[in-house]
ZAKEBA-462515 format. One record per residue: x negated, y, z negated of N, C-alpha, C in turn; residue in one letter. Coordinates in steps of 0.001 Angstrom, whole numbers, plus 500000, padded with zeros to 6 digits. Atoms other than C-alpha are relative to their C-alpha. Layout:
! residues N
      n.X      n.Y      n.Z     ca.X     ca.Y     ca.Z      c.X      c.Y      c.Z   aa
        X        Y        Z        X        Y        Z        X        Y        Z    A
...
END
This chain:
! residues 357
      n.X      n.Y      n.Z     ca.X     ca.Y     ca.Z      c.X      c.Y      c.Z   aa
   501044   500920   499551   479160   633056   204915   498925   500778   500742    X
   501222   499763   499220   475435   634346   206079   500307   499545   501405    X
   500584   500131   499106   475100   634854   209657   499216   498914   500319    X
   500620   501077   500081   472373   632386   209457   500510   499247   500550    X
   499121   500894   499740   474922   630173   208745   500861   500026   500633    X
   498665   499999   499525   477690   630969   210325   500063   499787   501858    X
   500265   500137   498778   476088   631131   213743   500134   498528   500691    X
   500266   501123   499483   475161   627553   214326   501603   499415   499774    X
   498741   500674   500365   478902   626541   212801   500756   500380   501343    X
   499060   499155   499118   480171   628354   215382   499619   499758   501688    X
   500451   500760   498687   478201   627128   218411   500422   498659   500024    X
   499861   501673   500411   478663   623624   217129   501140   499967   500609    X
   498885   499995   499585   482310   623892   217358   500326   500421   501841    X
   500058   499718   498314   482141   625901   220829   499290   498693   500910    X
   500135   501509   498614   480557   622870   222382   500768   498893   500129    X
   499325   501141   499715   483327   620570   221633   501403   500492   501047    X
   499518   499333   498886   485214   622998   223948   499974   499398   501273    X
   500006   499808   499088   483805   622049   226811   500280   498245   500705    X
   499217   502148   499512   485434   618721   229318   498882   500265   501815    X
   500457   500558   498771   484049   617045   232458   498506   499962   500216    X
   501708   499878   499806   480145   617721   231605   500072   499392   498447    X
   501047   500468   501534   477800   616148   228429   499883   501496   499553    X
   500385   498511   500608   477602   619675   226220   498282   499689   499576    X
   501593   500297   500073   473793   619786   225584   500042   500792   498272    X
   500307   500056   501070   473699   619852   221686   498711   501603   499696    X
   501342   498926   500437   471325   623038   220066   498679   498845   499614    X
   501432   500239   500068   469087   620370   218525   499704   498920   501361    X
   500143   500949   498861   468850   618434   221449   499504   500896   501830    X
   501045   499153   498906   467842   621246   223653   498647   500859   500097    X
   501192   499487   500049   464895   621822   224775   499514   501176   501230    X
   500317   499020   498970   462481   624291   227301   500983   501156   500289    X
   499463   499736   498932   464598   625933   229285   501130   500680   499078    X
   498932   499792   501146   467619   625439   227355   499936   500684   499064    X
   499844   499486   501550   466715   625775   224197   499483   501785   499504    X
   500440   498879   500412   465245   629231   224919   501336   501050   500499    X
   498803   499249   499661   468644   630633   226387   500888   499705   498756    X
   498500   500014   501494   470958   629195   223298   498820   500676   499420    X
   500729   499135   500582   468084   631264   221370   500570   501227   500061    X
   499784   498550   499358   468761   634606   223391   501586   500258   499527    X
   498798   499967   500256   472125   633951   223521   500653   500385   498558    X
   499694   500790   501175   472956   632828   219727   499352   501890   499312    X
   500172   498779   500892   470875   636336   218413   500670   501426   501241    X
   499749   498303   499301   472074   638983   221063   502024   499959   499998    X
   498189   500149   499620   475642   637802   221917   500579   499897   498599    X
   499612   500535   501685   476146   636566   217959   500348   499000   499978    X
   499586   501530   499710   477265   632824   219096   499630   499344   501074    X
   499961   500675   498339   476381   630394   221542   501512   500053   500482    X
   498707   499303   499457   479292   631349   223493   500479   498495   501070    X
   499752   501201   498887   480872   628238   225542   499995   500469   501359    X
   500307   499776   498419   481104   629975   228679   498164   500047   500509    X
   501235   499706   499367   477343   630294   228724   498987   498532   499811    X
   500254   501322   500182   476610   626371   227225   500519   499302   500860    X
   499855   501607   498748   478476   624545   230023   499095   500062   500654    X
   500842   499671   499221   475917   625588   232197   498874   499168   499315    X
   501139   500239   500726   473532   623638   230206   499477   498693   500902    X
   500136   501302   498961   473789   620531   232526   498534   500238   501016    X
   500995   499229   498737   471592   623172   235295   499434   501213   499480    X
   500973   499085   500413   468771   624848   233603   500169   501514   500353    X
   500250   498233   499513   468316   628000   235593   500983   500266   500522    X
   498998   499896   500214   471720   627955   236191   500602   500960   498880    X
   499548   499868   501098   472738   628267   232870   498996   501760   499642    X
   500967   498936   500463   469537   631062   232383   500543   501143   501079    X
   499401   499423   499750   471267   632854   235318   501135   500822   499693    X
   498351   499638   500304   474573   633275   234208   499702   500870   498401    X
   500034   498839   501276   473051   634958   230376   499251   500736   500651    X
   501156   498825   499846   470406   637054   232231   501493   501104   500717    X
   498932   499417   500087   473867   638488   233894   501177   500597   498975    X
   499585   499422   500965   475857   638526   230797   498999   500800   498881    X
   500328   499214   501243   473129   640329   228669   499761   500918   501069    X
   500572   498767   499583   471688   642968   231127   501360   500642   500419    X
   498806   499203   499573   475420   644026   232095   501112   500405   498963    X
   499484   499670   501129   477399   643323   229233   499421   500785   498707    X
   500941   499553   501542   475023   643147   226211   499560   501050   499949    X
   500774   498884   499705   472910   645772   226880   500410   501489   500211    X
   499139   498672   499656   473937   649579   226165   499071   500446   501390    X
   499643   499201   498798   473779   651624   228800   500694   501179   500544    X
   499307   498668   499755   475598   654513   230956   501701   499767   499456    X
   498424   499888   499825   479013   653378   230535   500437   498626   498252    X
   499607   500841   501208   480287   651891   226537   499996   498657   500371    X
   500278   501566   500738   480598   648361   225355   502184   499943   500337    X
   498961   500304   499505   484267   649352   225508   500897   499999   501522    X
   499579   499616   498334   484643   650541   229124   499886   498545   500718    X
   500878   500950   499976   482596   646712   229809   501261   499129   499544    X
   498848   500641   500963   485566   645157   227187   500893   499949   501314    X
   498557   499985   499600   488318   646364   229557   499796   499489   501166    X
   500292   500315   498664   486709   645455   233109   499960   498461   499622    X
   500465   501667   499927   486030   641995   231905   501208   499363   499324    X
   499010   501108   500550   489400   641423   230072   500822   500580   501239    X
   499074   499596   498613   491266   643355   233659   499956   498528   500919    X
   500102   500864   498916   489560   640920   235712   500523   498647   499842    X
   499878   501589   500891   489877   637724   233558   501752   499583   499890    X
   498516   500115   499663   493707   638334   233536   500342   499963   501285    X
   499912   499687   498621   493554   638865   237179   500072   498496   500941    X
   500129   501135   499556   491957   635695   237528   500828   498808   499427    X
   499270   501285   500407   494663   633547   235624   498499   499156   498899    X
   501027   500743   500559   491395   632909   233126   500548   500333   498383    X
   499455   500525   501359   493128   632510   229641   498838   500420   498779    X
   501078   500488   501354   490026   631639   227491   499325   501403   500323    X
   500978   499001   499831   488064   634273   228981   500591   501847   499201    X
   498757   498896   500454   491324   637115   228696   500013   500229   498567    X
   500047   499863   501240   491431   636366   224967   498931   500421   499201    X
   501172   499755   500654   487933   636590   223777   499463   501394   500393    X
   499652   498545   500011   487555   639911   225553   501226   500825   499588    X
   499292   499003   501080   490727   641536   224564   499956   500344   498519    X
   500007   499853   501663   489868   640603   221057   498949   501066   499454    X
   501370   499031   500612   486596   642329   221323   500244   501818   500435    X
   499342   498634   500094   488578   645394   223102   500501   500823   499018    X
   499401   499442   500879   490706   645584   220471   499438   500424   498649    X
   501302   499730   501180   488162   645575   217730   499040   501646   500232    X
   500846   498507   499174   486368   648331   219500   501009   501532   500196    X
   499104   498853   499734   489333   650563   220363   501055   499905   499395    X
   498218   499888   500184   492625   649661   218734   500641   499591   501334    X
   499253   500038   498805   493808   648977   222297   499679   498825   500475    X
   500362   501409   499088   494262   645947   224283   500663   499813   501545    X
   499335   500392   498750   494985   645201   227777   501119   498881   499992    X
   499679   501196   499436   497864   643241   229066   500664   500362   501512    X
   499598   500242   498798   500153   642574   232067   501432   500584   499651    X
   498338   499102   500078   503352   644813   232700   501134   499197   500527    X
   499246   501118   499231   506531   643542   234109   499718   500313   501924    X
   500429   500240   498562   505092   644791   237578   498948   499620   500436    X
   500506   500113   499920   502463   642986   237504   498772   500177   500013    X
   501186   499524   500042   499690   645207   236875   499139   500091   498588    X
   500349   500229   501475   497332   644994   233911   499528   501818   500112    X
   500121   498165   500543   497240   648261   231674   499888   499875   499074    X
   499712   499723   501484   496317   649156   228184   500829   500217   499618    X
   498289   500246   501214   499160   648087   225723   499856   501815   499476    X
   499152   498537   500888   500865   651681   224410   498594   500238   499395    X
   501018   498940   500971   498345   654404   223011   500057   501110   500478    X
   500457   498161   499838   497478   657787   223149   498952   500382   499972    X
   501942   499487   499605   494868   660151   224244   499197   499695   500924    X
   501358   499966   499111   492009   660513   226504   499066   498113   500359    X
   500287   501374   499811   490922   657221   225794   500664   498732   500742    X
   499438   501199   499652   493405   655031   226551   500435   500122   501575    X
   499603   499706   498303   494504   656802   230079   498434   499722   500859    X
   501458   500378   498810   490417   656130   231066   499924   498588   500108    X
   500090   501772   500057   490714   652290   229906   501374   499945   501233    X
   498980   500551   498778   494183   652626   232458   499586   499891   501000    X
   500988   499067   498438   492065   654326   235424   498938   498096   500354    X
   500830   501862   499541   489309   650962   234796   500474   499244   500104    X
   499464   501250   499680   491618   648232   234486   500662   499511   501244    X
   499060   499844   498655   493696   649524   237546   498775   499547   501310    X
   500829   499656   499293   490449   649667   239147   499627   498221   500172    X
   500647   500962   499981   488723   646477   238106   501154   498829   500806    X
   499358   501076   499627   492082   644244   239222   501280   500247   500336    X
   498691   499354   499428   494806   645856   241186   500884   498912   500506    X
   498882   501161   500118   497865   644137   241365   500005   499672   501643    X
   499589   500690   499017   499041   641985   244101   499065   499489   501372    X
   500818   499870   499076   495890   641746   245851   499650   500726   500921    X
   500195   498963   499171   495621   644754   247301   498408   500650   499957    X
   501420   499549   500004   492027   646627   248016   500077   500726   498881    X
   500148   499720   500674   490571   648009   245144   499945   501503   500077    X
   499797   498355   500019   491288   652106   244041   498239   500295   500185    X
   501279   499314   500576   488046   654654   243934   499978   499471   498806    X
   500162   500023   501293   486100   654015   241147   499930   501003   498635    X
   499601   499070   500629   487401   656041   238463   498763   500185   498816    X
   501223   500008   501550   483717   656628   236383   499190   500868   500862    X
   502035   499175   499179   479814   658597   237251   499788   498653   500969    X
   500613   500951   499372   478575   656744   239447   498566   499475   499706    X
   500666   500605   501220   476153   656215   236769   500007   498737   499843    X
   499495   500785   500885   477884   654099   235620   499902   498272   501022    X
   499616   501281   499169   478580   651465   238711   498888   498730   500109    X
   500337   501168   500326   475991   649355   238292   500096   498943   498549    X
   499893   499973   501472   477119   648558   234468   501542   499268   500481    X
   498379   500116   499641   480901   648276   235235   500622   499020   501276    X
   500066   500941   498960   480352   646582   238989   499570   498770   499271    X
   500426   502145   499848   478296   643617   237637   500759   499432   498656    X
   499142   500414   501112   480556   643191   234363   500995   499412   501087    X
   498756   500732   499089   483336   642312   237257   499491   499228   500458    X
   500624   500958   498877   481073   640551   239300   500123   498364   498905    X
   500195   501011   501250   479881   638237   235905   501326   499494   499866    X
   498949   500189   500482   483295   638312   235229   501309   498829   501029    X
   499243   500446   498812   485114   637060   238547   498922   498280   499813    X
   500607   501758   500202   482138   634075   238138   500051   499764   499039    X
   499396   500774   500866   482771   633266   234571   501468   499372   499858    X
   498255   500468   499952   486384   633084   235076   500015   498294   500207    X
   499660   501322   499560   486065   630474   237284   499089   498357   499644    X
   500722   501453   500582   483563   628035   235861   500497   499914   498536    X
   499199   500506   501646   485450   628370   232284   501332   498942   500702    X
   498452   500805   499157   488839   627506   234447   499457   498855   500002    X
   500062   501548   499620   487207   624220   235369   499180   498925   498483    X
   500809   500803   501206   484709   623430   232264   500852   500186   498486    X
   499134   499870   501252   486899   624754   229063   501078   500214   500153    X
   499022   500462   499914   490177   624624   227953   500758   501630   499981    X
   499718   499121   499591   492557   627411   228218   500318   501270   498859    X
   500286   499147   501111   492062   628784   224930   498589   499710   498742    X
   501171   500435   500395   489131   629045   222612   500171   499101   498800    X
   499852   500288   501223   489570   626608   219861   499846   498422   500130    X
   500676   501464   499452   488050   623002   219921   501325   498909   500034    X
   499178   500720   499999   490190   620083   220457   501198   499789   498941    X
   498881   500017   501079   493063   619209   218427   500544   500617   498674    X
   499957   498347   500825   492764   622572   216445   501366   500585   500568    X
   498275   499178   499169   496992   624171   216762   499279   501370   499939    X
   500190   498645   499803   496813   627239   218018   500646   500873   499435    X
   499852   499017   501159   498162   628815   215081   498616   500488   499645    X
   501321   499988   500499   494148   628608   214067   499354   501434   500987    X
   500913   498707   499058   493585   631274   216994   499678   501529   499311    X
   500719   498299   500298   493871   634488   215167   498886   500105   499021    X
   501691   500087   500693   491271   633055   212707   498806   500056   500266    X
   501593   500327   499075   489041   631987   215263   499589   501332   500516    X
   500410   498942   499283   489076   635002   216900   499333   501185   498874    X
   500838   498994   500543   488433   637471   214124   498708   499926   499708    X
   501929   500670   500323   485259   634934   213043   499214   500759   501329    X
   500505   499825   498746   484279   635448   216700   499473   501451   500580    X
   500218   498744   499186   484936   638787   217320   499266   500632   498303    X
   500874   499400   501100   483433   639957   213575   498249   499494   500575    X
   501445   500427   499671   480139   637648   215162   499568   501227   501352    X
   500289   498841   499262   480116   639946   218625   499689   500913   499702    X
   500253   498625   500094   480507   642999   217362   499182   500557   499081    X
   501500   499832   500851   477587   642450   214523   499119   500162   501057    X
   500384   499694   498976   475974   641657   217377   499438   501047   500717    X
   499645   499013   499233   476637   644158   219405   499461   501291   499452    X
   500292   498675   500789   475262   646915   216594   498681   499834   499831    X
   501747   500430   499884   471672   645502   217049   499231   500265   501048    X
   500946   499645   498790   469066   646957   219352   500374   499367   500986    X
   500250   500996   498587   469064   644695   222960   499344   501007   501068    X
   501099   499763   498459   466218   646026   225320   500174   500137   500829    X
   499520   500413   498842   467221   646166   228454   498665   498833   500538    X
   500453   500772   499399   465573   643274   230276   499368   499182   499602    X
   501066   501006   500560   464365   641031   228047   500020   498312   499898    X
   499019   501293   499307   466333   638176   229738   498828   499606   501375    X
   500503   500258   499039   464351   638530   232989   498957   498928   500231    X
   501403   501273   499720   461301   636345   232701   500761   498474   499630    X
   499643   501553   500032   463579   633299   231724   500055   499150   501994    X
   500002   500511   498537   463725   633205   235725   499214   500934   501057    X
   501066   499431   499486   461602   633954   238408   499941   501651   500994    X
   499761   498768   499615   461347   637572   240623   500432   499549   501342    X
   499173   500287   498735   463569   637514   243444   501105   501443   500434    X
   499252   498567   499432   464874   640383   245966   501506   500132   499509    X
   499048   499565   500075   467964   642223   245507   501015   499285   501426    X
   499179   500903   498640   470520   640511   248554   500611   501627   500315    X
   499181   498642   499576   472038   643310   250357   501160   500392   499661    X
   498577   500070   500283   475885   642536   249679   499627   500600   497873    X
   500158   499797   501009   474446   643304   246175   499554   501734   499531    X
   500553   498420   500080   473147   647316   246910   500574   500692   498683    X
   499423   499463   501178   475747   648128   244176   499068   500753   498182    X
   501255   499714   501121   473035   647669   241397   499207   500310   500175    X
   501464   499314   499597   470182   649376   243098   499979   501429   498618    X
   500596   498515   500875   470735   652387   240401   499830   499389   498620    X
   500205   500287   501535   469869   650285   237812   498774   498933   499900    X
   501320   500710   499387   466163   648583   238200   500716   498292   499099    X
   499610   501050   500730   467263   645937   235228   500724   498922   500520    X
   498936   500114   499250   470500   645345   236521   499972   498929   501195    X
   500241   500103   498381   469282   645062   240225   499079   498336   499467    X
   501047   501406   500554   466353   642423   238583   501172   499113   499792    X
   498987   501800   500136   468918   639927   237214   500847   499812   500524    X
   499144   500474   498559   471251   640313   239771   498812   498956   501291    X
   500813   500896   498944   468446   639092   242132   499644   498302   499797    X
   500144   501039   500784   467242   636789   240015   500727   498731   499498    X
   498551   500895   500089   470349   635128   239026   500488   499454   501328    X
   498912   500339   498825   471922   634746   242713   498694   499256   500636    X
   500842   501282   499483   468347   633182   243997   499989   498660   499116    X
   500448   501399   500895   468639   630433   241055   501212   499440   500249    X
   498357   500231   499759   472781   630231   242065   499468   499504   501434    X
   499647   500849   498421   472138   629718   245941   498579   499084   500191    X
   501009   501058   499674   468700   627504   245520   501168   498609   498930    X
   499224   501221   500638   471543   625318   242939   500543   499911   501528    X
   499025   500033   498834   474077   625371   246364   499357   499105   500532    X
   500677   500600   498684   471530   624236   248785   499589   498474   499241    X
   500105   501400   500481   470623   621505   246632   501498   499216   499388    X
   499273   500870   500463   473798   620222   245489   501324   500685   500959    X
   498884   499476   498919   476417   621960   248294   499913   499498   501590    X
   500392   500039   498360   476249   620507   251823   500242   501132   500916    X
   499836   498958   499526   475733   623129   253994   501760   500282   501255    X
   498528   499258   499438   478915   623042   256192   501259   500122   498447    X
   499198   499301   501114   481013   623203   252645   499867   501518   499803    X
   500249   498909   500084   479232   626183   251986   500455   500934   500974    X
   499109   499291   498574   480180   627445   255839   501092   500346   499477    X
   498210   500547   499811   483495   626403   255263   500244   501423   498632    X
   499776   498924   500964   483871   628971   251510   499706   501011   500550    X
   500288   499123   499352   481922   631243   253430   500785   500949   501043    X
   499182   499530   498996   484203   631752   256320   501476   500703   499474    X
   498907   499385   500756   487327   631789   254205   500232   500953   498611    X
   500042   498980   501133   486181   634504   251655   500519   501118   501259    X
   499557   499573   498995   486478   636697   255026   501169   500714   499680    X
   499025   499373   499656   489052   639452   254812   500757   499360   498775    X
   498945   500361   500960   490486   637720   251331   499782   501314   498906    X
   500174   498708   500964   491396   640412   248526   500104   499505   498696    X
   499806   500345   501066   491764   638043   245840   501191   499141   499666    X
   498930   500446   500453   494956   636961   245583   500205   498999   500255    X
   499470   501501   500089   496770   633287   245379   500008   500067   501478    X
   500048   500499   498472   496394   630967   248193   501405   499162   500333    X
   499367   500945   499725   498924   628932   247286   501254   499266   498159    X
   500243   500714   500754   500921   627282   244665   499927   498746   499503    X
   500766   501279   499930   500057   624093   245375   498191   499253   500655    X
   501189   499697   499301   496972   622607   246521   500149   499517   501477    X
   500217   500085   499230   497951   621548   249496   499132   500635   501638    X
   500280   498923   499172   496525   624506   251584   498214   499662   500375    X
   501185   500199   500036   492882   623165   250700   500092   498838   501032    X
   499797   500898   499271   493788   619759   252201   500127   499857   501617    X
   499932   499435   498423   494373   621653   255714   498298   500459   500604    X
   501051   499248   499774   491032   623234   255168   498344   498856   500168    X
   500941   501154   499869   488452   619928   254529   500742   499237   500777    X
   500103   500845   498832   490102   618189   257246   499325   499287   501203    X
   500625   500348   498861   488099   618692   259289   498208   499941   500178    X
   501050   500108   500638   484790   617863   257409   500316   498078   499635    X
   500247   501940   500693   483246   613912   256963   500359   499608   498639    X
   499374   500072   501187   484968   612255   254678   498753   499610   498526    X
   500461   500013   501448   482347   612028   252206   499322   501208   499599    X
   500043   498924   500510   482165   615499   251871   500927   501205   499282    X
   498796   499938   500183   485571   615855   251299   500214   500637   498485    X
   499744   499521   501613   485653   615880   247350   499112   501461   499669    X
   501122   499244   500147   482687   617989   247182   500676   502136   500615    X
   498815   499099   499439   484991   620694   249374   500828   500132   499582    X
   498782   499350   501048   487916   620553   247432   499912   501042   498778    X
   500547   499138   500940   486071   621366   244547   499416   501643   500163    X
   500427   498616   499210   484379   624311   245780   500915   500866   500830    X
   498724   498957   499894   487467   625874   247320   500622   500428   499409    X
   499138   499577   501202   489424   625669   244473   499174   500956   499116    X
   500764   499380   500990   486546   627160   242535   500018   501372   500579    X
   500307   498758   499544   486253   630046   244575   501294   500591   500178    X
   498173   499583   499690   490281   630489   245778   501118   499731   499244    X
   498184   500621   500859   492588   628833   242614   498961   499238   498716    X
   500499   501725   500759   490098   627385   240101   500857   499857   498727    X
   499132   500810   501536   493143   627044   237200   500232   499007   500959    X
   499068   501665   499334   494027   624134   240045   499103   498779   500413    X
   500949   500945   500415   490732   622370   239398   500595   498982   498982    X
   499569   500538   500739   492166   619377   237433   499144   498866   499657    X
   500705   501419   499968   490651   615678   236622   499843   499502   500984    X
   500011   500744   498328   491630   614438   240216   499040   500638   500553    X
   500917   499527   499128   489578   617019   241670   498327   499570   499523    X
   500907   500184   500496   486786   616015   239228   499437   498751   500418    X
   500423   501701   500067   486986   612311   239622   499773   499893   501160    X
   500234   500177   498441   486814   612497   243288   498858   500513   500371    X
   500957   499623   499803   483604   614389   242913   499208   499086   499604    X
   501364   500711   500950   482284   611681   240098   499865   499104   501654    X
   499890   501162   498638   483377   609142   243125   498804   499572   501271    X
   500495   499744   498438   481306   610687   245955   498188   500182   499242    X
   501483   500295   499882   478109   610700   243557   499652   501067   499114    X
   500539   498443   500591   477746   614453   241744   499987   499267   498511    X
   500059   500016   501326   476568   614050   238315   500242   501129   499711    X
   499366   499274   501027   476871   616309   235367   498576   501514   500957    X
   500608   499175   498961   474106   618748   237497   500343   500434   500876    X
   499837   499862   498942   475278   618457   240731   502061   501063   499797    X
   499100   499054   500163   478984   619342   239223   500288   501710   499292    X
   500491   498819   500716   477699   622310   237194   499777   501226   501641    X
   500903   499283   499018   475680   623416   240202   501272   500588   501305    X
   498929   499982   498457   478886   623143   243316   500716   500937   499100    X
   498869   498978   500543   481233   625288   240737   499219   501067   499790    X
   500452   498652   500089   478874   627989   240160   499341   500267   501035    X
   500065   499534   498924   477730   628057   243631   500857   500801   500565    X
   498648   499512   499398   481244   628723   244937   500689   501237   499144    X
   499752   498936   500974   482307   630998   241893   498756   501338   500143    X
   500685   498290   499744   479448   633557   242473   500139   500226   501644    X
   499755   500032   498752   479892   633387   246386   501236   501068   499933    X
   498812   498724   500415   483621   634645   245216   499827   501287   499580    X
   500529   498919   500901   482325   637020   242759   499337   500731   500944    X
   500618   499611   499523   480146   638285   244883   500651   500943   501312    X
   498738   499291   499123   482867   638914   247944   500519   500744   498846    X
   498841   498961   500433   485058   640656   245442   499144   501029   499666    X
   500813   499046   500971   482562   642660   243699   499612   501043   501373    X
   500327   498983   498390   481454   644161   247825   501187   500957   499681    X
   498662   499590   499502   485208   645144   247991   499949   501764   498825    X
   499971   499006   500586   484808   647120   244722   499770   501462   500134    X
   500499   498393   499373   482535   649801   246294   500343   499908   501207    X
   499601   500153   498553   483608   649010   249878   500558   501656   500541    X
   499073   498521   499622   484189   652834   251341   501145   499717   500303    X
   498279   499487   499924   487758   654291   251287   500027   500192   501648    X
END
């Protein structure tokens, strides 16, 4: 089947993926939208569902690809596969399923090799040999060290760290807005997941066409406006691009917050990122319930959500959803509170990465 064709079949389907938001249709989007499923659809090779839920919150949504193309997409100092393994390390790290699969597939396509999880808990490239596969061990160890412990030196040039940093960063905030908007594997509703290794080769044969086509560096940027670098962000200063849609992206993420986050919620994530390394809070949710206590109760839902998103979001469920429809958040306002709180996270972990020894 033509590209052409095969593209739109393939977005189509990816939007019946996604629960708790309206998916915003290709012909049905316009401005804004319709010029990111564009970008998206020829650089990435599919509208990709992690980058269509976002469709609810415009510059949102234009955030989150100006991050996945200038870090992922986009060659650079450090491969496409080095990029593969940081984003399927982390994605396992984070208990993110959908995300774990669609990168390992594109690892494995790329290298023969795939990441998984040992019996001690640490993720490592599955069995291989050679030079290669002991540098994909060095990144994965790096990108998502077991048990929540501080993260090793970074085992690359330091070339490389703005390439490899914001792939984790992207990565730590896609996790968690797939966790809450798609399901835990890629394959539309009532599709058995026998259908997965089909889907995936379609998928990963669309990427990695993709992927063999020029991409510019920065030709994402003007979908949103010019905005400083944040300090907690210095990481990407060696990369002007980079540094641009990092800025860019996190002013269109915390002007969503302020409009749809009440500011003591935001406190409240704020305080308890503090000294966290990543790891489980809990395995129930009760632990959140200790934490909005002591917040008005009609800010309550709005706080759950946003903790979980940032500290547990596989424990985002319907309850936590419906208690948001309850208190008033539409399909905007819930878009907007989960990717507030998810780059906030991202953002803490990603410090830690370079954090001196």
């Amino acid at each position: 089947m033509p590209a052409s064709v095969l593209r739109p079949v393939l977005g189509a389907l990816g939007l019946t993926q996604i629960r708790y938001v309206d998916a915003v249709r290709r012909g049905r989007a316009s401005g804004l939208v319709a010029e990111v499923y564009r970008q998206v659809e020829r650089d990435f090779g599919v509208l990709a569902p992690p980058m269509a839920l976002h469709a609810p919150a415009p510059e949102v949504l234009a955030a989150a690809w100006l991050l996945l193309r200038e870090t992922l997409v986009v060659p650079g100092a450090a491969s496409r596969a080095a990029k593969e393994a940081v984003a399927t390390a982390v994605s396992l790290g984070n208990t993110c399923p959908y995300c774990a699969t669609i990168h390992n597939n594109a690892l494995g396509l790329l290298t023969g090799v795939g990441v998984g999880v040992g019996v001690d808990g640490r993720t490592r490239p599955d069995p291989g040999s050679g030079a290669g596969a002991a540098e994909l061990e060095r990144i994965v160890g790096w990108a998502m060290p077991a048990g929540g412990n501080p993260p090793q030196q970074p085992p690359f040039p330091a070339a490389q760290t703005p390439e490899l940093v914001g792939v984790a960063v992207l990565l730590h905030y896609l996790n968690r807005v797939v966790n809450v908007f798609l399901r835990d594997v890629p394959l539309p509703p009532g599709v058995p997941e026998l259908a997965l290794p089909m889907v995936l080769r379609v998928l990963g044969w669309a990427m990695m066409s993709a992927s063999r086509r020029p991409h510019g560096p920065g030709l994402s940027l003007d979908l949103l406006p010019a905005a400083s670098l944040p300090a907690d962000l210095s990481w990407a200063a060696g990369s002007p691009t980079i540094a641009e849609a990092f800025g860019r992206a996190c002013a269109a993420i915390e002007e969503a917050g302020r409009r749809s986050v009440p500011e003591a919620v935001r406190d409240l994530v704020l305080v308890n990122l503090v000294g966290w390394h990543g790891g489980p809070r809990g395995i129930s949710r009760a632990w959140v319930e200790g934490l909005v206590e002591g917040l008005p109760e009609p800010q309550r839902p709005v706080a759950r959500l946003a903790l979980l998103v940032a500290f547990a979001s596989y424990q985002v469920d319907e309850t936590v959803v419906r208690g948001c429809r309850l208190a008033g958040l539409d399909d905007r306002a819930l878009v907007e509170v989960s990717a507030w709180s998810a780059m906030a996270a991202a953002r803490w972990l990603g410090g830690q990465l370079t954090a001196p020894r």
